[in-house]
N, C-alpha and C positions, 0 to 999 in steps of 0.2 A: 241382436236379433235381426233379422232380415224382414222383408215385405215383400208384398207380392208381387210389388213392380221388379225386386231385387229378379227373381226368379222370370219373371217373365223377358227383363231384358237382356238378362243371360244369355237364356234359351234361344232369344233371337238373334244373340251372335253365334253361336256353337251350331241355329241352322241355318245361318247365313239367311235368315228372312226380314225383309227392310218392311216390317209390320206387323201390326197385329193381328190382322186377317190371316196372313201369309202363315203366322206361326198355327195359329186355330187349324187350320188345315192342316200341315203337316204336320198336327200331333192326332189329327183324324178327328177332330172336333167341329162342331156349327162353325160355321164364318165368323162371326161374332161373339163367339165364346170368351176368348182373350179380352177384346174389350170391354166384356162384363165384370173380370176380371180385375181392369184398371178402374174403372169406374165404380168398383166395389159394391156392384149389383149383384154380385152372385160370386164365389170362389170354387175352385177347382176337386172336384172328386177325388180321394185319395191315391188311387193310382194314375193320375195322373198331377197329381205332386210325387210323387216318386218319380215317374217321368222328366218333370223339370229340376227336383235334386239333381239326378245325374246327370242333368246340359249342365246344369248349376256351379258344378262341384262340391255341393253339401250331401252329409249323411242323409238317407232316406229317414233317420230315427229322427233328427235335428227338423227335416223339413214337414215332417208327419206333425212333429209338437206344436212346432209351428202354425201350422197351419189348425190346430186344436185349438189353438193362443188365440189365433182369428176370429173361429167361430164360434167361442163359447162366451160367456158372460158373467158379471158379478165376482163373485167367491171362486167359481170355476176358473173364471180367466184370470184371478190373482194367483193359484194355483200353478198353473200352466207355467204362468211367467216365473215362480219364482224357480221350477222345475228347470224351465230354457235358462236363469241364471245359472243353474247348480251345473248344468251342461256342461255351458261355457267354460266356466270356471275349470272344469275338469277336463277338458280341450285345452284350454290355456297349461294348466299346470304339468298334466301329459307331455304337451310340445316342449316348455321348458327339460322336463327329465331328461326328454331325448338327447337334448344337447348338453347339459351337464354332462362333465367326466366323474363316474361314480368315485375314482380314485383322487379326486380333490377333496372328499369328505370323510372323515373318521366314521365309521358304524355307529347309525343311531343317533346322529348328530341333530338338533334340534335346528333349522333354522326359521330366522324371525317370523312372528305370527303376525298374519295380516286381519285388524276387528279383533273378531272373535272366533277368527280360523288358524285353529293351528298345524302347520305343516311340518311331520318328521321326514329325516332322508335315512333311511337302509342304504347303506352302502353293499351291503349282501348280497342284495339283490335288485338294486337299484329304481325300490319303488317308492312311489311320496301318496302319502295318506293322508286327506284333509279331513278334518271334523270340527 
């Protein structure tokens, strides 16, 4: 999971802004908006984490949860978090598919379960299903 400084310090390389003020302004915000931001006085309106996903390079859906994770609380933010795991998990195991050669595996091939997750590989159609 990312933070908010992750995103903020991104952004300020992708706008070539040597600051926090500098970026606040060229996302069209108070001057000081950013560093309310660091200082975790206050966090960013939803389009404008959308806004910093794409300097970022994360999914607007990843940094939107995110940013839910931040601002919620108790049961909520236990919630959130186990959601941003189930993400990942499914980014991680996606990017692996990509790079496996489907034709390394016989159809339907079980391979090893990781806990209490278990992952099949289709060879058919070269999809991997966790549950």
């Amino acid at each position: 999971m990312n933070d908010i400084e992750f995103y903020i310090d991104t952004a300020k390389e992708a706008y070539r802004a040597n600051s926090d003020r500098k970026l606040s302004v060229a996302l069209g915000l108070n001057a000081g908006a950013v560093g309310f931001w660091r200082r975790g006085v206050a966090l960013p309106n939803d389009n404008t984490m959308v806004r910093l996903a794409d300097l970022a390079g994360v999914s607007k859906e990843q940094a939107l949860l995110e940013l839910s994770y931040w601002r919620s609380e108790g049961e909520a933010k236990e919630t959130y978090g186990e959601i941003l795991k189930k993400v990942s998990l499914g980014a991680t195991v996606s990017a692996f598919a990509m790079i496996l050669p489907d034709t390394a595996y016989a159809a339907d091939t079980a391979l090893p379960a990781a806990a209490s997750s278990s992952i099949t590989l289709s060879a058919a159609v070269g999809l991997y299903i966790l549950w």
